[in-house]
DRENNUBA-910075 format. One record per residue (C-alpha): z, x, y; residue number from 1. Coordinates in steps of 0.2 Angstrom, whole numbers, plus 5000, padded with zeros to 4 digits. Layout:
<recs>
+------+------+------+-----+
|    w |    u |    v |   n |
+------+------+------+-----+
|    Z |    X |    Y | NUM |
...
+------+------+------+-----+
</recs>
This chain:
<recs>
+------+------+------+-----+
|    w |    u |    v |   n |
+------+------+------+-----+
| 5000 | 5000 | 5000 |   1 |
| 4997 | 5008 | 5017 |   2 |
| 5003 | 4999 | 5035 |   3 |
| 4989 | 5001 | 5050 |   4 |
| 5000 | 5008 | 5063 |   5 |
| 5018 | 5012 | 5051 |   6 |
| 5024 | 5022 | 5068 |   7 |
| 5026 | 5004 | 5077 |   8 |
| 5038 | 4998 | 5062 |   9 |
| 5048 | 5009 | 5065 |  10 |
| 5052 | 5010 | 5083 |  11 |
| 5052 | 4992 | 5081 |  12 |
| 5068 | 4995 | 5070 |  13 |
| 5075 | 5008 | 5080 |  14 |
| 5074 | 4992 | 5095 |  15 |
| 5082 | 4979 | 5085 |  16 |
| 5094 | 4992 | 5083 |  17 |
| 5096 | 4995 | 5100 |  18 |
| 5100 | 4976 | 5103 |  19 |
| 5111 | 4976 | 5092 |  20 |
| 5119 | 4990 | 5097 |  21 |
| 5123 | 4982 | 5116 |  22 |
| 5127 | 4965 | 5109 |  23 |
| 5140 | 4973 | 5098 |  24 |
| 5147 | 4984 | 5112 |  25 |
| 5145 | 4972 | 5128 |  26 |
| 5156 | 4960 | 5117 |  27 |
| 5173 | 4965 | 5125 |  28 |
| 5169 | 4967 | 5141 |  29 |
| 5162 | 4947 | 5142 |  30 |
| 5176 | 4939 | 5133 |  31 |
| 5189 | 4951 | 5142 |  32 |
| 5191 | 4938 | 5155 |  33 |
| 5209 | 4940 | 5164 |  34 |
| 5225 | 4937 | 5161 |  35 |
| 5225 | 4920 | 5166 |  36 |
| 5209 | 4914 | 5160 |  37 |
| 5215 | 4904 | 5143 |  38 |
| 5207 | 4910 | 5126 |  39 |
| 5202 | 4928 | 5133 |  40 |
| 5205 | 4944 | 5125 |  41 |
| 5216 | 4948 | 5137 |  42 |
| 5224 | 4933 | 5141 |  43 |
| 5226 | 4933 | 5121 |  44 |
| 5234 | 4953 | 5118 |  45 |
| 5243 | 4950 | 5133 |  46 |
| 5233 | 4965 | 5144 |  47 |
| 5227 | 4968 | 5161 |  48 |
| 5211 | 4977 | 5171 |  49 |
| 5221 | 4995 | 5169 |  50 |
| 5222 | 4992 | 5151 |  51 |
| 5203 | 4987 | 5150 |  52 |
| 5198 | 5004 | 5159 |  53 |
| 5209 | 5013 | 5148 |  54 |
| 5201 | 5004 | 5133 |  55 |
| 5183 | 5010 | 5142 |  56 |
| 5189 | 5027 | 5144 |  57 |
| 5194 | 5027 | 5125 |  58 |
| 5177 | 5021 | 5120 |  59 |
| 5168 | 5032 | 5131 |  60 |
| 5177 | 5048 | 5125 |  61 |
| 5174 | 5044 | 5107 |  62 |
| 5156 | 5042 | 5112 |  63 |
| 5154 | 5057 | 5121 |  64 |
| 5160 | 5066 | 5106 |  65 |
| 5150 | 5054 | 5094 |  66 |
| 5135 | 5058 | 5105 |  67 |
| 5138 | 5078 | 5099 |  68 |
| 5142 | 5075 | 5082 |  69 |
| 5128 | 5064 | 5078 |  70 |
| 5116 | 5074 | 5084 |  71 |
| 5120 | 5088 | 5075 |  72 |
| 5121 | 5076 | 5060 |  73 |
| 5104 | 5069 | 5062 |  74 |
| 5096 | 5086 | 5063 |  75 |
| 5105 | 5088 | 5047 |  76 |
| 5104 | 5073 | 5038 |  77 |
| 5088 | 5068 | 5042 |  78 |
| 5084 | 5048 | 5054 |  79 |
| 5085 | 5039 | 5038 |  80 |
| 5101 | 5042 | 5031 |  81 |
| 5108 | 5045 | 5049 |  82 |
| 5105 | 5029 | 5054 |  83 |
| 5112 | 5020 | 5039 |  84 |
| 5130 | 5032 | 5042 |  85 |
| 5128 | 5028 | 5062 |  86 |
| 5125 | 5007 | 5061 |  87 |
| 5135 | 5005 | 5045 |  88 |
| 5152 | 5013 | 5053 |  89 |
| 5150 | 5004 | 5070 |  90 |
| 5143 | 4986 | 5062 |  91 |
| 5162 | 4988 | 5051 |  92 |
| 5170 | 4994 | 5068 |  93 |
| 5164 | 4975 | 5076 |  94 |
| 5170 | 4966 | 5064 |  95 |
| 5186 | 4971 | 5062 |  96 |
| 5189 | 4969 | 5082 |  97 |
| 5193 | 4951 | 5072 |  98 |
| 5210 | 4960 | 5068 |  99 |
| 5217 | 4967 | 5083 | 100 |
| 5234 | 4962 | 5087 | 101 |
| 5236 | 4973 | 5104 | 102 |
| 5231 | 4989 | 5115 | 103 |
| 5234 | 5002 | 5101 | 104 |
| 5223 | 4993 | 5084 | 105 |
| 5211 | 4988 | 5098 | 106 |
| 5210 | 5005 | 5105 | 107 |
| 5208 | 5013 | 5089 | 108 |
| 5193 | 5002 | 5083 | 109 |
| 5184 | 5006 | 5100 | 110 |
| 5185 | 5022 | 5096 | 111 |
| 5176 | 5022 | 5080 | 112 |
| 5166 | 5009 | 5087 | 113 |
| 5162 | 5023 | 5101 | 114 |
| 5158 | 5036 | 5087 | 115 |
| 5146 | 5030 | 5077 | 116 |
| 5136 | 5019 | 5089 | 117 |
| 5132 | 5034 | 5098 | 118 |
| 5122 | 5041 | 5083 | 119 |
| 5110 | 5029 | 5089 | 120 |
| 5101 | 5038 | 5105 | 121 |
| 5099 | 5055 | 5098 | 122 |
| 5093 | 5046 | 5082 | 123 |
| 5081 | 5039 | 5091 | 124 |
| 5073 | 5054 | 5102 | 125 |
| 5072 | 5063 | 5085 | 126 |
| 5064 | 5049 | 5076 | 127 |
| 5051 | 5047 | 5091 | 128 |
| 5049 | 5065 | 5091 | 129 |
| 5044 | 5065 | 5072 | 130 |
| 5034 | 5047 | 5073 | 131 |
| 5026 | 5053 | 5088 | 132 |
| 5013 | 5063 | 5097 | 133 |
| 5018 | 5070 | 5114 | 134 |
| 5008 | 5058 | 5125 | 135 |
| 5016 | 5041 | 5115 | 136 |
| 5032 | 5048 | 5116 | 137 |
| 5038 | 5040 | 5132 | 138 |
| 5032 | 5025 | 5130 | 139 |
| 5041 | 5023 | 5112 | 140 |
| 5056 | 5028 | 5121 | 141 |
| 5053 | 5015 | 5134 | 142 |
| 5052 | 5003 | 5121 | 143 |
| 5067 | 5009 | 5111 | 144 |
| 5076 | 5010 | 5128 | 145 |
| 5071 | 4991 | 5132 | 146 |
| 5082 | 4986 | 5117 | 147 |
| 5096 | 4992 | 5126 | 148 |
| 5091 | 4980 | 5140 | 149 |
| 5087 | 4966 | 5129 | 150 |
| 5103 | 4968 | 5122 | 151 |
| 5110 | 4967 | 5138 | 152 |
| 5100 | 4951 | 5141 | 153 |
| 5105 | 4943 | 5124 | 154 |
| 5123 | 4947 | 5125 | 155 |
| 5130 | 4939 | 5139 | 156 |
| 5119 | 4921 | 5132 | 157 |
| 5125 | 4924 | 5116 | 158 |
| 5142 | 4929 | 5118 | 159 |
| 5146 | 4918 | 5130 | 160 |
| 5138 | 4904 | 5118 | 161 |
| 5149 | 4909 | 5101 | 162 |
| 5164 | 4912 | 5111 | 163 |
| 5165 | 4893 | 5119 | 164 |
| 5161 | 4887 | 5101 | 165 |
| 5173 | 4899 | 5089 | 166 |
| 5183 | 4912 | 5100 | 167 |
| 5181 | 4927 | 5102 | 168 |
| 5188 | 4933 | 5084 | 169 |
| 5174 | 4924 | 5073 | 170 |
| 5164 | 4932 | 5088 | 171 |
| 5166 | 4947 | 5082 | 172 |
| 5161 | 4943 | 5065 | 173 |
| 5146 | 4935 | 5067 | 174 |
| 5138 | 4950 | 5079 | 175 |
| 5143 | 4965 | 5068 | 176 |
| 5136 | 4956 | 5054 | 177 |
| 5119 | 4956 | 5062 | 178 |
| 5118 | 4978 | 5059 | 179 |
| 5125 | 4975 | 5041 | 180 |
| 5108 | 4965 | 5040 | 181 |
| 5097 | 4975 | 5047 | 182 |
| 5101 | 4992 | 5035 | 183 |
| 5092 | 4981 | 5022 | 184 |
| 5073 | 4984 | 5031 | 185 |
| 5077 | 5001 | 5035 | 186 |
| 5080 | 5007 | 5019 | 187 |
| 5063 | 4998 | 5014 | 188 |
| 5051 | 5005 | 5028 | 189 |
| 5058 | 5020 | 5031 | 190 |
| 5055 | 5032 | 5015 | 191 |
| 5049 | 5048 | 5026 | 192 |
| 5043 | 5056 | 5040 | 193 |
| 5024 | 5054 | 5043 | 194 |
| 5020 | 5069 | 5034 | 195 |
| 5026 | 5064 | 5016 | 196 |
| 5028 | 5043 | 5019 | 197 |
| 5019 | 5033 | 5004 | 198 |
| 5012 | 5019 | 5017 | 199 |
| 5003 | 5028 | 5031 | 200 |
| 4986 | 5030 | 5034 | 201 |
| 4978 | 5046 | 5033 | 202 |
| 4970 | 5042 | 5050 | 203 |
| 4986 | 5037 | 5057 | 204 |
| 4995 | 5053 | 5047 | 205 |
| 4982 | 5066 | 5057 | 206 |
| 4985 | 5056 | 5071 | 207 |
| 5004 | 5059 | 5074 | 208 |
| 5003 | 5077 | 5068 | 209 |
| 4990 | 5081 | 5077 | 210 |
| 4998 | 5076 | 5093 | 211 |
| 5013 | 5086 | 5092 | 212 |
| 5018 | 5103 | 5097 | 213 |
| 5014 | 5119 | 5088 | 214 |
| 5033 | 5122 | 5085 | 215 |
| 5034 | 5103 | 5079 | 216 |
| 5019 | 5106 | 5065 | 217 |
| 5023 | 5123 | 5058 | 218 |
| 5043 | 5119 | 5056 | 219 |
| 5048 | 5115 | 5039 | 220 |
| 5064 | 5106 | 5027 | 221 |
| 5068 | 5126 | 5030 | 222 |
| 5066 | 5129 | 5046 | 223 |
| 5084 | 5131 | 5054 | 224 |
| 5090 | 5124 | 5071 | 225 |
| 5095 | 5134 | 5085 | 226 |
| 5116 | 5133 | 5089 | 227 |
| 5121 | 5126 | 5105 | 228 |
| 5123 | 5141 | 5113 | 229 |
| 5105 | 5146 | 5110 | 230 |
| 5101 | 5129 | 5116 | 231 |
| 5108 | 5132 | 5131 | 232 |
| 5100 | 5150 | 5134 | 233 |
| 5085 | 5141 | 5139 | 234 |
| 5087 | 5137 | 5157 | 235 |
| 5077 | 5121 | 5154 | 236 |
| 5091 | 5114 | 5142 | 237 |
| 5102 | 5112 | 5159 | 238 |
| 5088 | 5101 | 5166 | 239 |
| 5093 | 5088 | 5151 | 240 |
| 5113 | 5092 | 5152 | 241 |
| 5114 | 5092 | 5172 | 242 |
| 5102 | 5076 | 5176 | 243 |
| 5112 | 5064 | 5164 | 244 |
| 5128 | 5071 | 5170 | 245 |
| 5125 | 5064 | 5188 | 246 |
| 5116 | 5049 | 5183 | 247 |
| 5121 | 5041 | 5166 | 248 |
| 5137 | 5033 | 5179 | 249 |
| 5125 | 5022 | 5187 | 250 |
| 5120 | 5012 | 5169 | 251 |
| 5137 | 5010 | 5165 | 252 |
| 5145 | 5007 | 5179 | 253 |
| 5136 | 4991 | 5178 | 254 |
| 5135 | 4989 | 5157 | 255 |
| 5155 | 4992 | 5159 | 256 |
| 5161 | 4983 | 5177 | 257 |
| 5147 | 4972 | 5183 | 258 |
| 5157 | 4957 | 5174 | 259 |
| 5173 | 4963 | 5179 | 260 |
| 5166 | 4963 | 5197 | 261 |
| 5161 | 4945 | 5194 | 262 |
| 5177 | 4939 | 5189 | 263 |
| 5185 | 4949 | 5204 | 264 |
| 5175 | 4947 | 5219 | 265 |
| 5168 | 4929 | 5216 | 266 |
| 5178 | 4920 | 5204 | 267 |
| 5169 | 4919 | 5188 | 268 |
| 5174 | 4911 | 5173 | 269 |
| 5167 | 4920 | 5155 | 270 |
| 5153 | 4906 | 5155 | 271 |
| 5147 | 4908 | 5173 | 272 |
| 5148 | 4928 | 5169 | 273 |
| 5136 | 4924 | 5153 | 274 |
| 5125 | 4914 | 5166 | 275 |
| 5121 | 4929 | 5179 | 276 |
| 5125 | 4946 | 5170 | 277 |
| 5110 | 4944 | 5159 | 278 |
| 5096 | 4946 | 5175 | 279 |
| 5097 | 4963 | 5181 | 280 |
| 5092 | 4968 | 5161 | 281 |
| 5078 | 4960 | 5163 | 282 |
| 5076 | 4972 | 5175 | 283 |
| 5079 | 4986 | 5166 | 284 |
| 5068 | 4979 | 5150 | 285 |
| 5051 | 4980 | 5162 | 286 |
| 5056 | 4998 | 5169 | 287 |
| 5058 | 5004 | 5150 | 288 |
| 5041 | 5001 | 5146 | 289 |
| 5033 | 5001 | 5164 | 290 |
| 5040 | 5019 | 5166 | 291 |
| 5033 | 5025 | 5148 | 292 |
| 5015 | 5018 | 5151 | 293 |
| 5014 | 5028 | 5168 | 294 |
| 5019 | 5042 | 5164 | 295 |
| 5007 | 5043 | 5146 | 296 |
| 4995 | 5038 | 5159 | 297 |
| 4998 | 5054 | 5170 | 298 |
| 4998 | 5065 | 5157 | 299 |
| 4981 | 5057 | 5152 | 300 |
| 4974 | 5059 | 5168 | 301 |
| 4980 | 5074 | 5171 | 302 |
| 4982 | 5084 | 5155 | 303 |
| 5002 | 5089 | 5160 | 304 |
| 5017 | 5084 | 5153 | 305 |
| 5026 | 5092 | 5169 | 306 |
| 5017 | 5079 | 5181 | 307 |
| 5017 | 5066 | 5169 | 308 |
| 5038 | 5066 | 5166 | 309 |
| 5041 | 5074 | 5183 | 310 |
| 5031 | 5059 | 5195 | 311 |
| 5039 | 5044 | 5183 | 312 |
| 5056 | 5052 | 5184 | 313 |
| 5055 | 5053 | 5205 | 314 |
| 5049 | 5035 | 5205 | 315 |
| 5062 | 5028 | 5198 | 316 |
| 5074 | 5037 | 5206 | 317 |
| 5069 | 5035 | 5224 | 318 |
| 5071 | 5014 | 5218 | 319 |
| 5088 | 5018 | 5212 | 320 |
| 5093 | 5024 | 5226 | 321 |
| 5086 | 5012 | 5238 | 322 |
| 5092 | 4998 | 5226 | 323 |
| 5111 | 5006 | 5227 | 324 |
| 5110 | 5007 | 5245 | 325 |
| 5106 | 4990 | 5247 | 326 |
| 5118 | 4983 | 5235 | 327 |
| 5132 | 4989 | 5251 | 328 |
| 5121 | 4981 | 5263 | 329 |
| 5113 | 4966 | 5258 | 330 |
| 5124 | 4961 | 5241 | 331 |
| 5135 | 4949 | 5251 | 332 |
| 5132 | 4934 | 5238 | 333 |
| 5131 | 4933 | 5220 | 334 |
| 5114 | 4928 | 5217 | 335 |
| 5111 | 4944 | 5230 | 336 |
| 5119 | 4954 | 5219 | 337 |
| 5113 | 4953 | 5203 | 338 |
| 5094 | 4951 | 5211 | 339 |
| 5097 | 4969 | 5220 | 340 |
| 5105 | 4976 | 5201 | 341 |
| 5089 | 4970 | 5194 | 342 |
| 5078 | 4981 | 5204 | 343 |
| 5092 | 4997 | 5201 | 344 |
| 5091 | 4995 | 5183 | 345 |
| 5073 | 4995 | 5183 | 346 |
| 5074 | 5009 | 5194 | 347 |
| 5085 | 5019 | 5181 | 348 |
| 5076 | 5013 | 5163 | 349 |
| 5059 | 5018 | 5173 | 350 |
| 5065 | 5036 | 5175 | 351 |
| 5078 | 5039 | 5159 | 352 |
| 5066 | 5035 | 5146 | 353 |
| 5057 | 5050 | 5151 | 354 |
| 5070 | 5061 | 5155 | 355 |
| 5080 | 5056 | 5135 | 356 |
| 5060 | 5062 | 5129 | 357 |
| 5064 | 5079 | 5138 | 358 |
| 5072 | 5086 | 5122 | 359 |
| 5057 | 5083 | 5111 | 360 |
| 5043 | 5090 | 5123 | 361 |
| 5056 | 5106 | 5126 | 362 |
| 5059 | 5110 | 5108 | 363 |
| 5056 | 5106 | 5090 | 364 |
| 5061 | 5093 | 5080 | 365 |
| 5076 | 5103 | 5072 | 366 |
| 5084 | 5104 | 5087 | 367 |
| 5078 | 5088 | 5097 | 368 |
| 5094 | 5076 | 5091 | 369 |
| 5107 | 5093 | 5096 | 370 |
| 5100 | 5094 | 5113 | 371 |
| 5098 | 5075 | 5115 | 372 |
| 5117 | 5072 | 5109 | 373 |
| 5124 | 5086 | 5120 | 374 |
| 5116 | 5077 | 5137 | 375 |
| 5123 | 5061 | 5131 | 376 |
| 5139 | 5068 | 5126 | 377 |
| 5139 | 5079 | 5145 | 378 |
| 5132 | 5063 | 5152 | 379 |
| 5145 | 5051 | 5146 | 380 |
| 5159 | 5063 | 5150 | 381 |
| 5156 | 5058 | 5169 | 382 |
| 5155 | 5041 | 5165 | 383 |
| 5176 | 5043 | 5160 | 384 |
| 5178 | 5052 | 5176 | 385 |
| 5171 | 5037 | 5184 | 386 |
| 5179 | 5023 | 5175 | 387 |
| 5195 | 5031 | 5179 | 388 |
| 5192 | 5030 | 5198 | 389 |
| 5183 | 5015 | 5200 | 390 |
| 5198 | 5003 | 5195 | 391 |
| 5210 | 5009 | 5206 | 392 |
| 5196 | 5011 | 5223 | 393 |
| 5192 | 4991 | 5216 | 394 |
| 5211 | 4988 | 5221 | 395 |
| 5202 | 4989 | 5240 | 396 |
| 5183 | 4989 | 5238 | 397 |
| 5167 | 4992 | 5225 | 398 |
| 5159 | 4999 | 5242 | 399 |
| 5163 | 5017 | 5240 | 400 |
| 5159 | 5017 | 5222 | 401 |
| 5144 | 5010 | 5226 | 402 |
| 5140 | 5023 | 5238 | 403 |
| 5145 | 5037 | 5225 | 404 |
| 5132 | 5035 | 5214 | 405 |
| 5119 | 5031 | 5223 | 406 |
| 5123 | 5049 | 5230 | 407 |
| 5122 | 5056 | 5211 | 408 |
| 5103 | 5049 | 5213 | 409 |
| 5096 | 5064 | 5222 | 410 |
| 5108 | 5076 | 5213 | 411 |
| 5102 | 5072 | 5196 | 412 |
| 5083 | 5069 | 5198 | 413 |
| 5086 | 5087 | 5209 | 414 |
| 5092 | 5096 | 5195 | 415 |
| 5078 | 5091 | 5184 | 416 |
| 5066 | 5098 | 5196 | 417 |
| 5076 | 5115 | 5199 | 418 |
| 5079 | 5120 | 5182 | 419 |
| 5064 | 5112 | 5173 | 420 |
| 5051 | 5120 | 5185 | 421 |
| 5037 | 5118 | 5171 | 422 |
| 5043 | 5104 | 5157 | 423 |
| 5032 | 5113 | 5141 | 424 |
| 5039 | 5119 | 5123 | 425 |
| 5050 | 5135 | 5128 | 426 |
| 5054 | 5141 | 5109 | 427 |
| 5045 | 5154 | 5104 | 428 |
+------+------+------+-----+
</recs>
């Protein structure tokens, strides 16, 4: 049996991972409510906003750590075993958010939750980097990044809808279930990389090989991956380590405290959370792919990776910033809001699909998921620093944490361009 176009299969998995993924981990922050809203987690465990931020922070650190980890264990393991370890642990980790009686079983549940969910970026990067040529690669990102924003969408409507219906317990239960499921399809489709899979075409085989790098072709099951420290010899590693640092805060700060700020600044209720927070990720769905078809465009055009990644990445950061700017300015209403969150989140999945392909156009595919965990690992280590500020400036005003990060725009799309002067493969 051979499958016309197998490489779409399995990005298709990797999104429906990906929504999963955010269902599964935008759960608590929905049904987190406050302490006086009846039936909310923390109305339920008896716990307030500092202990939500602590719980974030929790996650966040076990993410950052998972990020490192999993990387170093899907350049080990292989994508298909990875992602069985990686959606198997966190899918358990949901469901048993079911069981928590207080902050500590809920904190320590979160954090293997954190762990193994993060396996599923640097999974992804070196699963596109194998299913792959060069010039697809963005745009497969773009789409594996859209299930992210997807998710985003479907959470809030979802969530909002079981938790009305059932609580949030059985809440829990019926969303990890869903990963559990989808282990089933994975194991089917995904038998091997391109080079050896029984269902590709040979047209689509030469294809994919043809269209990677010379580094990509000639490595081996043998071929051993470089340590971090000779990662990070490569001045063009920092490019990847430095730009996530400064702007992985502006996702989350809006995956993690947009309906936090809902239920602070206008009053919201868990249903009327569900109602609005799903927009801007429609936002962010559009930018995804939008951002991988321009830049697979420019490199068309142009023949250049550099121009290709480099252009896409400064669009969308010069709309991030504009779009921060104006939530101080113009975000005086709800409706405002979210509408000026939609154009940011476009802004940052427009650019950050093609900075996550970074790794895989800079090295081959042994060391693609190392350096893809270590930004997301560097990357979600300033998030922490941020959720432990931006609960106690919200005591006065979201304003200057607005401000902050649209300041960490030009920083991060600055550090691309200084330490990446020429985005090319720099093994040797």
């Amino acid at each position: 049996m051979k499958i016309k176009g197998l490489r779409w299969f399995i990005i298709g998995l990797i999104f429906l991972a990906t929504v999963i993924n955010y269902i599964d981990r935008s759960a608590l922050s929905i049904m987190w409510g406050s302490e006086d809203l009846e039936g909310s987690i923390s109305h339920s465990l008896g716990l307030d906003k500092r202990d939500y931020g602590h719980i974030l922070n929790i996650f966040m650190v076990a993410y950052a750590l998972g990020q490192l980890f999993s990387g170093k264990l899907f350049d080990k393991v292989g994508t298909k075993i990875g992602y069985v370890l990686s959606i198997g642990i966190w899918s358990l980790s949901t469901i048993f958010h079911s069981t928590v009686r207080g902050f500590v079983s809920l904190a320590f549940f979160r954090t293997t939750l954190g762990l193994s969910e993060a396996g599923n970026w640097p999974g992804a990067v070196k699963s596109n980097a194998e299913w792959f040529p060069i010039k697809e690669r963005a745009i497969a990102q773009g789409l594996f990044n859209a299930g992210a924003s997807i998710g985003s969408v479907i959470a809030p409507l979802l969530i909002s809808a079981l938790f009305v219906a059932y609580g949030w317990k059985t809440t829990f239960i019926c969303i990890g279930t869903m990963g559990l499921l989808w282990i089933i399809p994975w194991l089917i489709f995904q038998k091997a990389g391109p080079e050896k899979h029984p269902w590709i075409s040979e047209e689509e085989r030469k294809y994919i090989l043809e269209g990677q790098s010379q580094a990509d072709r000639e490595a081996t099951d043998d071929t051993k991956g470089l340590s971090l420290k000779q990662i990070l010899s490569y001045r063009e590693s920092w490019a990847i380590v430095v730009g996530r640092f400064f702007l992985e805060p502006i996702w989350w700060l809006f995956v993690g405290w947009m309906p936090i700020y809902l239920f602070d600044v206008y009053g919201f209720n868990v249903k009327e959370v569900g109602l609005f927070t799903w927009v801007p990720y429609v936002g962010a769905a559009i930018g995804s792919i939008a951002g991988g078809y321009v830049s697979g465009k420019i490199i068309a055009k142009t023949n250049s990776i550099d121009k290709g990644r480099k252009i896409t990445i400064l669009i969308g950061g010069l709309i991030m910033f504009l779009g921060l700017i104006a939530t101080v300015l113009f975000g005086t209403t709800a409706e405002r809001f979210v509408a000026i969150v939609f154009v940011v989140l476009f802004g940052f999945q427009f650019a950050i699909g093609n900075i996550q392909t970074l790794p895989s156009d800079l090295f081959n595919g042994k060391n693609v998921g190392s350096l893809a965990g270590l930004g997301g690992m560097v990357g979600v280590f300033s998030v922490i620093i941020m959720n432990f500020i931006v609960p106690i400036v919200a005591e006065v005003s979201y304003t200057p944490i607005f401000i902050a990060i649209a300041l960490f725009v030009p920083l991060g799309i600055g550090a691309i361009y200084y330490f990446a002067r020429t985005i090319q493969l720099v093994e040797k």
